[in-house]
DRENMIVO-666787 format. One record per residue (C-alpha): residue in one letter; x negated, y, z negated. Coordinates in nm, 4 decimals. Example, Ala and Ser with C-alpha at 12.3 -4.5 7.8 and 13.67 -1.06 7.14 Angstrom:
code	x	y	z
A	-1.2300	-0.4500	-0.7800
S	-1.3670	-0.1060	-0.7140
//
This chain:
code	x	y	z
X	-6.8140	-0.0228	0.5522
X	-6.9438	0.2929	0.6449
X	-6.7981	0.6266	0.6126
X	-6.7348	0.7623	1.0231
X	-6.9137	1.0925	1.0216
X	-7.1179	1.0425	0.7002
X	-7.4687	0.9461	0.8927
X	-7.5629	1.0179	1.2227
X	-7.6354	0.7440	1.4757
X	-7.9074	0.6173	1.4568
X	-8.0429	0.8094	1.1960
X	-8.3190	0.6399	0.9072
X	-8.1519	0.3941	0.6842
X	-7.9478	0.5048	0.3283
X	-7.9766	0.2886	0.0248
X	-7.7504	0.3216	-0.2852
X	-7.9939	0.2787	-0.6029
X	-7.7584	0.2688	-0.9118
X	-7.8955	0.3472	-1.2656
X	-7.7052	0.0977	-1.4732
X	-7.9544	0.0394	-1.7830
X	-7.8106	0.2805	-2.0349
X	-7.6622	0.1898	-2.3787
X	-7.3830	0.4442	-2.4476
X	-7.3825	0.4392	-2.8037
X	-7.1729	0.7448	-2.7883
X	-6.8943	0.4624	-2.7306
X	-6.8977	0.2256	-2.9881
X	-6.7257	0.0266	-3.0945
X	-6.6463	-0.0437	-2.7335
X	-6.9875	0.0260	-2.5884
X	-7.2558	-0.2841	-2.7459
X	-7.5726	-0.3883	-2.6592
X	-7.4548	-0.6861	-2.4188
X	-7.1547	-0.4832	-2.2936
X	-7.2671	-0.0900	-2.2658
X	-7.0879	0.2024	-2.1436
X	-7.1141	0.1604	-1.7512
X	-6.9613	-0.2242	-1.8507
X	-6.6836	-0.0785	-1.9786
X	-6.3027	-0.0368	-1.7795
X	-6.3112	0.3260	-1.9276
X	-6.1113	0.6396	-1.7778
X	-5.9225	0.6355	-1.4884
X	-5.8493	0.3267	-1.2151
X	-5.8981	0.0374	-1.5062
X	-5.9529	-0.2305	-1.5393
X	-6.2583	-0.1757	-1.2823
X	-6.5353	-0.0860	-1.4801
X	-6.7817	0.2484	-1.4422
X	-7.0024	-0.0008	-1.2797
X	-6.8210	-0.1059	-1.0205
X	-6.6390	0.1854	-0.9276
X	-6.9597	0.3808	-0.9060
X	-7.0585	0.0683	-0.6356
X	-6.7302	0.0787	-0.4345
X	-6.7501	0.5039	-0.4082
X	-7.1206	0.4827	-0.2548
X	-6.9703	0.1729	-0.0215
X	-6.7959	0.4308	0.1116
X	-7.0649	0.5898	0.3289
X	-7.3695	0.2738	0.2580
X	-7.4115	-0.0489	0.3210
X	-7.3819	-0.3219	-0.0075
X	-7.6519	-0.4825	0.1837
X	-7.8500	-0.1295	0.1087
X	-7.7722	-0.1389	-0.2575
X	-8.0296	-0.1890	-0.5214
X	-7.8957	-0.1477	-0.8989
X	-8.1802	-0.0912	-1.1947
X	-8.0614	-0.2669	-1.4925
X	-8.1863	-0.3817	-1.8411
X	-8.3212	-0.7890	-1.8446
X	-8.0713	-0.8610	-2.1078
X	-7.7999	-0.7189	-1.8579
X	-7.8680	-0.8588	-1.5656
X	-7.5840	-1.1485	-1.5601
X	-7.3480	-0.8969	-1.6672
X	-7.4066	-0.6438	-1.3797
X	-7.4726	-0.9275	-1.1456
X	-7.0921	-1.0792	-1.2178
X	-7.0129	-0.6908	-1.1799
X	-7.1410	-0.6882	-0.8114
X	-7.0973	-1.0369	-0.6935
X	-7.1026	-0.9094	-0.3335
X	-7.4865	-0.8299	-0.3908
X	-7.7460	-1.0534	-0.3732
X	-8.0509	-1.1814	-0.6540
X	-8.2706	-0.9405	-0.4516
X	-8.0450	-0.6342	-0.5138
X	-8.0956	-0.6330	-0.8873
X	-8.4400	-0.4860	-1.0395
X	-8.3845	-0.5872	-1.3753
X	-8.6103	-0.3996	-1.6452
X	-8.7952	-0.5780	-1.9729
X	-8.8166	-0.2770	-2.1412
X	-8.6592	0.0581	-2.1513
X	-8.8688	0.3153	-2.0247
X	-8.6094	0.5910	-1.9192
X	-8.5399	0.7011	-1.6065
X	-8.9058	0.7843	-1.3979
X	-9.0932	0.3798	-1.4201
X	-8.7799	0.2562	-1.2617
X	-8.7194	0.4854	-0.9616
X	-9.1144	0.4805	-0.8838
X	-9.0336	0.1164	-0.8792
X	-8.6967	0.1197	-0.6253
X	-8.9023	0.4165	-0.3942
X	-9.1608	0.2209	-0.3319
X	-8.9465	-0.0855	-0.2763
X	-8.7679	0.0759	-0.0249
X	-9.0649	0.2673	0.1518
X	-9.2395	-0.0802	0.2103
X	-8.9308	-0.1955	0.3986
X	-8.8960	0.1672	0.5658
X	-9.0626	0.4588	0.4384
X	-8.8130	0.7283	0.6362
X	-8.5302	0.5584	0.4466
X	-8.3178	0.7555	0.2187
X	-8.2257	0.6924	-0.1287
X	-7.9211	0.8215	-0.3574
X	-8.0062	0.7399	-0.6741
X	-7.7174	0.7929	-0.9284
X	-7.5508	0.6777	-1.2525
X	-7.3497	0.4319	-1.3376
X	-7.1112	0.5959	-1.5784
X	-6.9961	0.9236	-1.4087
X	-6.6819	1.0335	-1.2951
X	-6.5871	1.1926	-0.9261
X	-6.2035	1.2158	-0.9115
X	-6.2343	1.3625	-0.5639
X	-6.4612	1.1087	-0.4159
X	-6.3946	1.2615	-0.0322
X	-6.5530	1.5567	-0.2033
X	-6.7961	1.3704	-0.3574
X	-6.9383	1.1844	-0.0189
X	-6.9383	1.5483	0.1721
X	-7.1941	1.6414	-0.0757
X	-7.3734	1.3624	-0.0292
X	-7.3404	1.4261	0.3186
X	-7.5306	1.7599	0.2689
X	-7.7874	1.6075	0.0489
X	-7.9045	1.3529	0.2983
X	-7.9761	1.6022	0.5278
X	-8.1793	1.7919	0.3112
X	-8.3788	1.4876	0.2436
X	-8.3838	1.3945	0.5910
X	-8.5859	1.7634	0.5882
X	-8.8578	1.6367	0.3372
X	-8.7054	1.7323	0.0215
X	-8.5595	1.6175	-0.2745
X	-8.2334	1.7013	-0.3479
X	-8.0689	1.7388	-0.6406
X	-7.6750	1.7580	-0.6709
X	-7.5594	2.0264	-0.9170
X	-7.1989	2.0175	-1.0498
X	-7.0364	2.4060	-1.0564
X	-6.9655	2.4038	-1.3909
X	-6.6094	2.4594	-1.5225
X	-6.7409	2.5933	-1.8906
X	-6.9904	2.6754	-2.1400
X	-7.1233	2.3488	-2.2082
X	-7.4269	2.2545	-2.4110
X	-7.4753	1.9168	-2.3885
X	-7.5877	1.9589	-2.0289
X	-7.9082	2.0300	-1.8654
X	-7.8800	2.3474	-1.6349
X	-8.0597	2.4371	-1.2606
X	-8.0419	2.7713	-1.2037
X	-8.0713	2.8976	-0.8240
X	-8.2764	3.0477	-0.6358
X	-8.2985	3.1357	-0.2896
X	-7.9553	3.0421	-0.1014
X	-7.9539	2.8367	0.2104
X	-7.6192	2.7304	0.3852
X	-7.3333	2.6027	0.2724
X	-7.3980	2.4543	-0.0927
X	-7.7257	2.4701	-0.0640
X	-7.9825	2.6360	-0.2432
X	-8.3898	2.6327	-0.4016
X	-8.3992	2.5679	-0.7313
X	-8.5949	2.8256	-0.9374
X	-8.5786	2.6572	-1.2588
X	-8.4322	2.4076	-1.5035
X	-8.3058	2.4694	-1.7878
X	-8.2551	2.2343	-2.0959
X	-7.9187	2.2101	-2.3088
X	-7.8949	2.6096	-2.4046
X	-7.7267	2.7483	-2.7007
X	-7.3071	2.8292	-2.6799
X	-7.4128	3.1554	-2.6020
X	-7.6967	3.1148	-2.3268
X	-7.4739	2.8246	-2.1718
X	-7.1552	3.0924	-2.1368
X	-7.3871	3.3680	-1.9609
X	-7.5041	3.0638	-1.7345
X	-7.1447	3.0133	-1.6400
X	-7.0409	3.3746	-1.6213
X	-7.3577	3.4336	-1.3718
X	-7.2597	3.1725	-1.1160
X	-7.6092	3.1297	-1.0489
X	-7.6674	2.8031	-1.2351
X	-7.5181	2.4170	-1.2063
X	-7.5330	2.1456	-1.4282
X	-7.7845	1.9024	-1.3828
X	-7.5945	1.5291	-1.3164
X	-7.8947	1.3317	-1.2893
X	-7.8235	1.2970	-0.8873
X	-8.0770	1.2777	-0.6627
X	-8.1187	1.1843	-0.2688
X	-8.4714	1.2047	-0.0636
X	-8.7104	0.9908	0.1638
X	-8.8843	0.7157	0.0131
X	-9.1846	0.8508	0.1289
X	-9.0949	1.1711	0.0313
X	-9.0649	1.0422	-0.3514
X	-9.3295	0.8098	-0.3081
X	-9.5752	1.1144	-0.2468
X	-9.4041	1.3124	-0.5320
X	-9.5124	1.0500	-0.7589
X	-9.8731	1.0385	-0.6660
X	-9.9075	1.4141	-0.6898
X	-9.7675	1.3968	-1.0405
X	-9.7638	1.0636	-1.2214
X	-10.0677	0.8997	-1.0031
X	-10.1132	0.6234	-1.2556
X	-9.7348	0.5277	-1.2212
X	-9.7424	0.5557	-0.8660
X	-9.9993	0.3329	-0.7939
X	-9.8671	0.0430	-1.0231
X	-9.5303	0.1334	-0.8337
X	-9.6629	0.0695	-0.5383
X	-9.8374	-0.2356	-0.6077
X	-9.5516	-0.4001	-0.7602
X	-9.3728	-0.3152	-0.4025
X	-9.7233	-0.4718	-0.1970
X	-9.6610	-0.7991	-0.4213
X	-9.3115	-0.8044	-0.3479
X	-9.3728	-0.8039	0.0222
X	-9.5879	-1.1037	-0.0106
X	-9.3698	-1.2907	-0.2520
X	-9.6141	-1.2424	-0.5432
X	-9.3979	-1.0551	-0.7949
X	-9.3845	-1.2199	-1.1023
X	-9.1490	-1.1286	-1.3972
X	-9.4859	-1.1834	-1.5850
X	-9.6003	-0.8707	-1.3619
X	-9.3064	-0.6528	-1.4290
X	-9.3371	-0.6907	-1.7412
X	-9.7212	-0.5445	-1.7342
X	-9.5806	-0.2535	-1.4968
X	-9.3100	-0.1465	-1.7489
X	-9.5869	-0.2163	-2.0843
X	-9.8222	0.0060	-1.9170
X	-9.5786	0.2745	-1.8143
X	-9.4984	0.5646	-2.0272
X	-9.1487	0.6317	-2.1548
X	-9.0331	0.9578	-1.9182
X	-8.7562	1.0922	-1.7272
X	-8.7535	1.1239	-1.3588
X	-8.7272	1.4986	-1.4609
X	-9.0232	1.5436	-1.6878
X	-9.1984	1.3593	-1.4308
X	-9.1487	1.4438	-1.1260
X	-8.8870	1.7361	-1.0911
X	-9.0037	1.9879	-1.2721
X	-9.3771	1.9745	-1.0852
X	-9.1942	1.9619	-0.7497
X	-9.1757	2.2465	-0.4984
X	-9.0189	2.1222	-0.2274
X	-8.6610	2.1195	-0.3658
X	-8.2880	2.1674	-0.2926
X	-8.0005	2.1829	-0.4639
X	-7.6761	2.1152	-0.3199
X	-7.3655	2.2586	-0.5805
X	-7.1017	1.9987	-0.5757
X	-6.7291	2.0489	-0.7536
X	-6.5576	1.7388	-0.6940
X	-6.3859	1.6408	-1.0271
X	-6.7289	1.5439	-1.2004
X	-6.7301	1.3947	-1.5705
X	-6.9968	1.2307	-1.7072
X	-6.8051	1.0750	-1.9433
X	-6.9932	1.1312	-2.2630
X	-6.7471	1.0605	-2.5283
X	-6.4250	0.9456	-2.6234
X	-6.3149	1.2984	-2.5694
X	-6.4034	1.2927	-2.2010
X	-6.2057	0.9506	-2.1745
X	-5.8937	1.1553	-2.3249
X	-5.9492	1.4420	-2.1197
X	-5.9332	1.1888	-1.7642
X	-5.6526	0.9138	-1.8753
X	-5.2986	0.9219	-1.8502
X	-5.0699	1.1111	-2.1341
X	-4.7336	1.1172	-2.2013
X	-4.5371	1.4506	-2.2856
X	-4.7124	1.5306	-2.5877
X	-5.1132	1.4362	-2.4452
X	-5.1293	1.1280	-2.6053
X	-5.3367	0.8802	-2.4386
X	-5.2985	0.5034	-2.5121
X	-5.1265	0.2117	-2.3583
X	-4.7730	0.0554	-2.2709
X	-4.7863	-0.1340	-2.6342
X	-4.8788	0.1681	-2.8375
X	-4.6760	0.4260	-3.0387
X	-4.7185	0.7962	-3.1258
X	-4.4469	0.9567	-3.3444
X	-4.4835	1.3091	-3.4282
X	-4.8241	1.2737	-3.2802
X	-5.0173	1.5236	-2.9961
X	-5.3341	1.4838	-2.8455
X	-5.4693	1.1333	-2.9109
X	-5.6996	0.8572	-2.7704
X	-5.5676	0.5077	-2.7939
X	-5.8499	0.2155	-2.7082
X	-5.7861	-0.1176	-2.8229
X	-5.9647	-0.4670	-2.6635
X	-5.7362	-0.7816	-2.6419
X	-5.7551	-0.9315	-2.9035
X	-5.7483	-1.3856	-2.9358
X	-5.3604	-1.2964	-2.9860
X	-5.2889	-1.0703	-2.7365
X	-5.3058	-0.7024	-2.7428
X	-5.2204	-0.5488	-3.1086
X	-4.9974	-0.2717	-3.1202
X	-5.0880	0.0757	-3.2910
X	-4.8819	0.3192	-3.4308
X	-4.9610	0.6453	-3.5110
X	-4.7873	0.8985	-3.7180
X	-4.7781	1.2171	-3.8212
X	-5.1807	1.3167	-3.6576
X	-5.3192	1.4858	-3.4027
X	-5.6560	1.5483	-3.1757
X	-5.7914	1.1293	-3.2719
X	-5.9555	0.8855	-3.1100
X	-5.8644	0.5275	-3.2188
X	-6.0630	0.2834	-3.0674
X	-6.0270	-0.0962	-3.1845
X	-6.2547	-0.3660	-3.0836
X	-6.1201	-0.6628	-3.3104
X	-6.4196	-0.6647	-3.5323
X	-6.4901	-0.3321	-3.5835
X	-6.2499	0.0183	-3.5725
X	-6.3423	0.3589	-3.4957
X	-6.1306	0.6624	-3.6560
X	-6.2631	1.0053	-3.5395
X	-6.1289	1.3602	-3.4499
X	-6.1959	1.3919	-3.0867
X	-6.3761	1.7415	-3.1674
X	-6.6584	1.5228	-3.3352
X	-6.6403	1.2203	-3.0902
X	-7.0309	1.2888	-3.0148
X	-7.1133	1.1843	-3.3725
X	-7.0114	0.8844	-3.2998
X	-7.4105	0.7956	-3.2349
X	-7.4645	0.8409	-3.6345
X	-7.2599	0.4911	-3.6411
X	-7.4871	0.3371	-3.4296
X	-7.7979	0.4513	-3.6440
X	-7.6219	0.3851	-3.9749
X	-7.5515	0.0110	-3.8303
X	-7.9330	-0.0145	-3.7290
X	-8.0313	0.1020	-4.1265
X	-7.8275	-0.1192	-4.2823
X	-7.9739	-0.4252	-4.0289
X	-7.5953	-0.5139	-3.8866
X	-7.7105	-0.6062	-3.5452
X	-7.4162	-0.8139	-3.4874
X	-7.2101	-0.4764	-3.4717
X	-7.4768	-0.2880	-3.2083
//
């Protein structure tokens, strides 16, 4: 299963640690509670979903058997049926959503009990790599920086102004891709984010990162020391076949609701950055999953069943229905996203398909959980 070339003999172990807990309200109707974003058979290569394509891309170059995959309780059989190749073990399933920095300090010290040299590549579960040969050279580059001591980061080369992105601008240059990071930077203005781009001295921040478990392990201690010794118990107890869900649930109660970023990243010196620019979407919106599909002559994105007369630049999404799949026709309209889930239908320009979130919240107000 591994990649030849991507790890030298011999070298410390490489787990893939998968961050598949997120909600991606920003695609609903699609996107619900028991059936979220990274769920979802959305962009290219479908019907696999982001899940499971983000699994088979890291098989590439690690082991399934070096796989762990950080996912909400209520999602667990869900992901599970995802990954069937995985085992029980695999799976840290959360109790409570606590963002991104409780549930890494959980896999690193996992992993450093079991080896503490070994190296982790923690990424999401809903991003896009269309080149994934790209993609694993990168990773490549990373693991040898963490194989170094440090934590790197993977920074996309951005291809616009973008403000819905974090930034890391650049420091000193090493070789190849990589470089210090100096500073980051959150989601600028139109203006700040097109000077970024114009400068070529700052990526986007992907929310990739690869390092030692001790490395990480250490990171947390210096920073979050409360977090990293509950971490690190939960790993002792694990060891011995104590963990409880009873005591995961007290680790994530306890824990305060912060990003690996907040916590950890933007305290830490010893850190690379290694500029990938390999196709990368994080698929944010409806937009983004127009922008990556298939379209016919006039950029119209839908399915075999659907038609588009007089129409340019649209997003079809429908889910088979108990009869089979419905057909939609649209005429006469341009730049939409139609997305029909049977018991709910979503109408929006694909210029606004962010606002799709004020949906969700309108739902919550009004107490219509069934929709969420």
């Amino acid at each position: 299963m591994t990649r030849e070339g991507s790890l030298a003999p011999g070298g410390p172990p490489v787990y893939a640690v998968i961050l598949a807990g997120g909600s991606g309200t920003r695609f609903w109707p699609a996107s619900r509670r028991l059936s979220p974003k990274q769920l979802l058979p959305i962009g290219p290569a479908a019907p696999q979903s982001l899940l499971r394509r983000t699994a088979e891309r890291l098989w590439r170059m690690v082991e399934p058997s070096h796989t762990l995959v950080l996912t909400g309780r209520h999602l667990l059989p869900q992901s599970q049926a995802e990954l069937p190749e995985l085992a029980e073990s695999a799976f840290l399933a959360e109790p409570l959503a606590k963002n991104t920095a409780p549930c890494i300090a959980w896999a690193s010290a996992l992993v450093a009990a079991r080896d503490a040299n070994a190296v982790l590549i923690v990424v999401p579960s809903d991003q896009h790599a269309e080149n994934e040969d790209a993609f694993l050279a990168v990773l490549d580059v990373a693991i040898a920086e963490a194989n170094q001591g440090k934590i790197a980061i993977v920074g996309i080369v951005p291809t616009r102004p973008e403000t819905g992105y974090g930034y890391i601008e650049l420091g000193r240059r090493g070789d190849g891709p990589v470089a210090e990071v100096r500073r980051f930077v959150e989601k600028p203005n139109w203006d700040t984010a097109e000077s970024y781009v114009r400068s070529g001295n700052f990526l986007w921040n992907a929310g990739m990162f690869v390092f030692q478990a001790r490395t990480m392990v250490e990171a947390f201690r210096r920073h979050a020391p409360e977090l990293a010794r509950a971490a690190e118990e939960l790993a002792q107890l694990d060891s011995s076949s104590g963990l409880t869900e009873e005591r995961i649930l007290t680790f994530f109660e306890q824990a305060p609701s912060i990003s690996i970023d907040y916590a950890v990243m933007e305290k830490e010196n010893a850190l690379s950055v290694v500029a990938g620019d390999f196709g990368w979407s994080d698929l944010g919106s409806w937009e983004s999953a127009w922008e990556l599909g298939a379209k016919d002559s006039a950029e119209n994105c839908g399915r075999p069943e659907d038609i588009f007369v007089d129409s340019k630049r649209n997003l079809i999404y429908a889910a088979p229905g108990e009869g089979g799949h419905k057909t939609i026709a649209l005429v006469g309209v341009e730049d939409l996203c139609v997305i029909d889930t049977g018991d709910a239908l979503l109408v929006v320009r694909r210029e606004q398909s962010q606002d799709v979130r004020f949906v969700v919240e309108e739902l919550k107000r009004r107490g219509e959980l069934s929709k969420l």
